[in-house]
Structure formats: structure tokens, C-alpha cells
C-alpha positions in Angstrom: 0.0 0.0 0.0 1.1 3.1 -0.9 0.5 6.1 1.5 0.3 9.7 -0.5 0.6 11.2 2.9 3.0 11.8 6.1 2.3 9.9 8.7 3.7 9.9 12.8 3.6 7.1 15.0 4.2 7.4 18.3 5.5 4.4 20.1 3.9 4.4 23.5 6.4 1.7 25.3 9.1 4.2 24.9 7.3 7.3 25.4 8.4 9.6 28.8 5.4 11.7 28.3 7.4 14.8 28.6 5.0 16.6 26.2 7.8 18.4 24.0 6.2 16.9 20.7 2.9 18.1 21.3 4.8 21.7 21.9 6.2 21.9 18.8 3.6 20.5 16.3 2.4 23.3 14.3 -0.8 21.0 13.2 -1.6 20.4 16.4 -2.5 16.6 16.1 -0.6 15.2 18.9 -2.3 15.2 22.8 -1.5 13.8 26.1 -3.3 11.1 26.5 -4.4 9.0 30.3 -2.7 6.0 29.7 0.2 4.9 31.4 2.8 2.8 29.7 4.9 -0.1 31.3 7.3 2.5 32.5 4.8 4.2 34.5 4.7 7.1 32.2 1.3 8.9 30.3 2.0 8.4 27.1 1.7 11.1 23.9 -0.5 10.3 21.2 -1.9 10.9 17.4 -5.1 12.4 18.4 -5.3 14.8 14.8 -5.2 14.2 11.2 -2.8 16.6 8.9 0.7 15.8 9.5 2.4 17.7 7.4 6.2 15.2 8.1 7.8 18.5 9.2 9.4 16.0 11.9 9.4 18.7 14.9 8.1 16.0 16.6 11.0 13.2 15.8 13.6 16.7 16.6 12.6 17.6 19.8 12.1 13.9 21.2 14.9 12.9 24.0 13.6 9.1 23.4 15.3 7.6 20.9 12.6 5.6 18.6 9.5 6.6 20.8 8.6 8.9 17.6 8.3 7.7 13.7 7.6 9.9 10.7 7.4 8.5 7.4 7.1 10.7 4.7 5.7 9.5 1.2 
């Protein structure tokens, strides 16, 4: 399948919750979200359509691999 769009995935297991992605996405489609990940953390999620694969997101992340963005 071929996706015509950018995509972000955010990968919950690694994810701090330190909310710096959801700062600095201009589209706005990330959110905190209530649940709590094996490390005890609330997690980030997709909660919007419209990413734009700007990659702010991936940038500002201290996780390595808790954020994905594939561009087309």
C-alpha cells in the first residue's frame, strides 16, 4: 500500500510523556493522553489528522525511537 501522505507514530512503550512533541507540532495533532505505559509514564498520542512530516516531533524527542515519521 502506498501512502500519498506523512504519517507519525508514536511508540507508547518508549514514550516519557514529557509533552515536548505536542509543543512543537504546528498542526496540532498530537495530545497527552491518560494512559500509562509499562514504565509508568502517560503516554503522547496521534489524536489529529494533517501531519504535514515536518518531523518537529522526531527533533525535539529525548527518546530515541518513541517517535516515527514517514514521509511519502
Amino acid at each position: 500500500m502506498t501512502k500519498d501522505k506523512p504519517t507519525v507514530t508514536i511508540h507508547g512503550d518508549l514514550c516519557k510523556g514529557c509533552g515536548l512533541c505536542i509543543i512543537h507540532c504546528p498542526k496540532e495533532i498530537l495530545s497527552a493522553s491518560d494512559k500509562i505505559n509499562e514504565l509508568g509514564y502517560l503516554t503522547t498520542v496521534v489524536s489529529g489528522e494533517g501531519c504535514i512530516g515536518c518531523a518537529n516531533c522526531y527533533i525535539v524527542c529525548p527518546e530515541p525511537g518513541a517517535i516515527t515519521v514517514v514521509r511519502p
